[in-house]
N, C-alpha and C positions, 0 to 999 in steps of 0.2 A: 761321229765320235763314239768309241768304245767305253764303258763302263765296265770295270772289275768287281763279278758279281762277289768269287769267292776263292780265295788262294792256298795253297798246299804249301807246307814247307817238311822238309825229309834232312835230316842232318848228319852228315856224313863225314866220320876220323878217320884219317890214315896217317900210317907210321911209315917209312919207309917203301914208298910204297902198296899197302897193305892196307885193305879197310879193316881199320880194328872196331870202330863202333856205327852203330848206324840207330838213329831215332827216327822213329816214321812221324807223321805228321798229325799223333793221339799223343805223342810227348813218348810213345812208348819201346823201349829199346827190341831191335829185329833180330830170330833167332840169329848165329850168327853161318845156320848150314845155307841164309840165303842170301852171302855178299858176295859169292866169285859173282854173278853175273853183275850185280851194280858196283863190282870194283873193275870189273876190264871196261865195261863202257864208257865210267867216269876217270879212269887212268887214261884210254885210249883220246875222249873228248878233251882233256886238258894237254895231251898230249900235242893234239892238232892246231887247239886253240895257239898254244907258245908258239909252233911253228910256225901258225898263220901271223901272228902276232909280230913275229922277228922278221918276214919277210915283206920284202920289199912290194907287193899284191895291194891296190887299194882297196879289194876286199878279199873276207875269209868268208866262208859257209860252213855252217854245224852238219853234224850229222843230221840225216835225214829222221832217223831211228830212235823216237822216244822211249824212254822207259815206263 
């Protein structure tokens, strides 16, 4: 059995599309020259997720590719 020593939470706005805010996980807001890369990842992953989701597959697989 696994025990969960210690958790991260990162929280992440988007409008449209578009990461407009991001708080890391010190509560503290991220410049904003560093969210193309964690907005194509987390567009791309919810992207797949709906797909996997609507289709008919009794299973889906995430991306390999943590951030």
């Amino acid at each position: 059995m696994s025990k969960v020593v210690k958790t991260k939470v990162n929280r992440f706005y988007f409008d449209n599309d578009k990461l407009i805010r991001w708080i890391n996980e010190n509560a503290k807001q991220v410049a904003s020259s560093k969210y193309l890369e964690r907005q194509t990842y987390y567009l791309d992953f919810s992207k797949r997720f709906i797909e996997g989701a609507l289709s008919q597959e009794p299973t889906i697989e995430a991306p390999s590719r943590v951030l």
